[in-house]
N, C-alpha and C positions, 0 to 999 in steps of 0.2 A: 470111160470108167467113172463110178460113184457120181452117174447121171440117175438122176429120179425124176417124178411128175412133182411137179412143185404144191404145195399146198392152197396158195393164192395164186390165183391166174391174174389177178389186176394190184394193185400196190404202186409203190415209190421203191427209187433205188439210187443208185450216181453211174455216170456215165463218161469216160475220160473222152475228151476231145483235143485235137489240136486245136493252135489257134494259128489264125493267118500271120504270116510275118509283115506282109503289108499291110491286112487289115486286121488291124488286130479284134475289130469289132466279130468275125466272124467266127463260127466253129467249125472245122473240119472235123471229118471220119478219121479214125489213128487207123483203121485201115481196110475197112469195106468203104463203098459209095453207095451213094441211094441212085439208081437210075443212070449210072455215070457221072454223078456227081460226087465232088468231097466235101462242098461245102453242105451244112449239114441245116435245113429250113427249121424257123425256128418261131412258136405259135401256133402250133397246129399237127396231127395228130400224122405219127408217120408209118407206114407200112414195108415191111420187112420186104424184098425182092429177092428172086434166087440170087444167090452166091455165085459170081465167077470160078469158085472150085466145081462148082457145077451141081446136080441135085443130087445126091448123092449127101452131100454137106448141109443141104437145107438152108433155108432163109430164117434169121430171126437178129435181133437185137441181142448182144451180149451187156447186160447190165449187173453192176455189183449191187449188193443185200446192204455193203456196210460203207460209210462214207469213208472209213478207215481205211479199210480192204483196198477203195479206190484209189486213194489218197496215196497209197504203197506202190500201186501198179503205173499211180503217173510220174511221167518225166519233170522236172522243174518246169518246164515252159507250158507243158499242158495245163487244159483249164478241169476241175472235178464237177460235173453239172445234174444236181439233185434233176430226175425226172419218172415221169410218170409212165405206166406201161400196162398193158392190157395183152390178154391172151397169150399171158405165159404157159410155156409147152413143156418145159426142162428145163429143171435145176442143178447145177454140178460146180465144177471149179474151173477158174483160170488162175494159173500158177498161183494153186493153194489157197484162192480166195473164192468165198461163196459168190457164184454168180446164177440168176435167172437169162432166161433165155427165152424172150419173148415176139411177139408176130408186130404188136401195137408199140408205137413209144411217141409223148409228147414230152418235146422240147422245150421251155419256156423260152420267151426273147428276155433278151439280156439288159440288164437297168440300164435305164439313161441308154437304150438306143431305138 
């Protein structure tokens, strides 16, 4: 519902992540993986993979518009991570906040590591 094509297919956006509780240096997925992965590669440009809901669901990156928006949907412990995204597909809402929905997303590495 109140999915559209997005206007910009490339842009900025934030993107909540957990953080490792051992290491705190890393990002995890809050709840897809990449490849069976949760920790989430960081410096380099990343590609959406089918969804374990299966195709039907589609693959893409769910990224917020506003750092605010993001900022609302994270937990205390989670990290809000400004990042970059290519070949946005659809635009719509997670619980009430503008979000893109894109194929591309670069990560930046984290200061000081």
């Amino acid at each position: 519902e109140n999915q559209i094509k997005p206007r910009r297919k490339t842009g900025f956006g934030y993107k909540v992540f957990d953080q490792g509780f051992f290491h705190k240096h890393e990002y995890r997925f809050e709840f897809e993986s990449l490849d069976g992965e949760s920790v989430v590669p960081t410096g380099k440009w990343l590609t959406a993979l089918p969804d374990i809901l299966g195709p039907s669901y589609g693959p893409g990156f769910h990224i917020f518009l506003l750092r605010s928006d993001a900022k609302a949907w994270a937990e205390h412990s989670q990290a809000v991570v400004r990042v970059r995204y290519r070949k946005a597909f659809l635009q719509g809402r997670q619980g009430n906040r503008k979000v893109i929905v894109a194929l591309k997303m670069f990560v930046p590495k984290r200061r000081g590591k």
